[in-house]
C-alpha positions in Angstrom: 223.3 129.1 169.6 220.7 132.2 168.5 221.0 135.5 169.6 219.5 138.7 169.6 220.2 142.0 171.3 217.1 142.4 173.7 216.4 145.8 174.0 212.6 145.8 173.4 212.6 142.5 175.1 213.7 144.4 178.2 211.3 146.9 177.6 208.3 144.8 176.7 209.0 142.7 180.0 209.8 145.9 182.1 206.4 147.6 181.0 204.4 144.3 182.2 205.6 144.2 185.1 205.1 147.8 186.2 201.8 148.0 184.5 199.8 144.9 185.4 198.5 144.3 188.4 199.6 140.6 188.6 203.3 142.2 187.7 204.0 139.1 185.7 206.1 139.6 183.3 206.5 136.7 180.9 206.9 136.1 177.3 206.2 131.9 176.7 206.6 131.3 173.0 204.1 128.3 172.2 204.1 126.1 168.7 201.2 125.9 166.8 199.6 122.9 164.9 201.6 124.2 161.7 204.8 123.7 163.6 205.6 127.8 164.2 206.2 129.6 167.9 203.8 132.2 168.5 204.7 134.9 170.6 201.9 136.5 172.3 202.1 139.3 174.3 199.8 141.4 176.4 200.1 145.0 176.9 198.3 146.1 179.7 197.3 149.7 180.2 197.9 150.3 176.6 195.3 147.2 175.8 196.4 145.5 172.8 198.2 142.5 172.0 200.7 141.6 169.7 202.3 138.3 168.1 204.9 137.3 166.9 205.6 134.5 164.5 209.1 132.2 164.1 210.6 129.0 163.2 212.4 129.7 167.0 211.1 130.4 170.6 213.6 133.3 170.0 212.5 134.6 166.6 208.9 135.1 167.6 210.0 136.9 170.7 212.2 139.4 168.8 209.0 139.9 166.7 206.6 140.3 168.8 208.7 142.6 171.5 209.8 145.1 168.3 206.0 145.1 167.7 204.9 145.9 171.5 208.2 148.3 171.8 206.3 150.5 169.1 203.3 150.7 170.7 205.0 151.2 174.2 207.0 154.3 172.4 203.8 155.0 170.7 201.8 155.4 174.3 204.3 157.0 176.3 204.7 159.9 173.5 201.1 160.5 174.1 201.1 160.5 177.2 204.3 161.8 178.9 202.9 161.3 182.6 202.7 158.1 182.5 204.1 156.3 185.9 205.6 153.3 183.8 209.4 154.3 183.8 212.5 152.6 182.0 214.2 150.8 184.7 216.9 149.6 183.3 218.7 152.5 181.3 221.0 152.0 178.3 222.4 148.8 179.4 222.4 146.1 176.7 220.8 142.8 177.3 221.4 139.7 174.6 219.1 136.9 174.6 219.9 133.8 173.6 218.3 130.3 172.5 220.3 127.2 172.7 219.5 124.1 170.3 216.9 122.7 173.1 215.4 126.3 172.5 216.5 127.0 176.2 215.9 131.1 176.8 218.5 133.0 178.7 219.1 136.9 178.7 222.6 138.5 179.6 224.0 141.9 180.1 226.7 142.3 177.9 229.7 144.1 179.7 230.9 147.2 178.6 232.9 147.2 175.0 231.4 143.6 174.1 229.8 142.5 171.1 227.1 140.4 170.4 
């Protein structure tokens, strides 16, 4: 099983969600003809979009959230009024692929490691 701690996943989700009017928040990893996920991801308010390339569903996730946590770290230096708010703290989040490339996202408890 894959892991990765899922920081800017959380934050890349979190963002969509309170940005976009639809509120959907949803990162769906898709293969191309050439056999590699793609990661796409939208960021709404900022408008631009990022991707993010892997052999996993989980690789191009972590690659295309550290890109779009940039940007969202980027935007909310510029503008420090923005309504968009971090809703979920310092707690740690791990996501994780299993070998069906099943998603799932944990908070890790307190003094746990990944």
């Amino acid at each position: 099983m894959k892991q990765i701690e899922a920081k800017e996943v959380i934050k890349t989700l979190n963002w969509i969600a309170q940005a976009d009017d639809d509120g959907q928040s949803v990162l769906e990893p898709k293969r191309n003809r050439n056999g590699i996920y793609e990661c796409l991801v939208h960021l709404p308010l900022i408008e631009k979009t990022v991707i993010g390339i892997g052999d996993y569903k989980l690789e191009s996730i972590d690659n295309a959230t550290k890109q779009s946590s940039k940007l969202i770290d980027e935007y909310l230096e510029e503008n420090p009024n923005c309504e968009v708010k971090n809703m979920f703290g310092d707690s740690r989040y791990v996501l994780e692929e299993d070998d069906n490339g099943y998603l799932c996202i944990h908070l890790m408890q307190e003094g746990a490691y990944c």
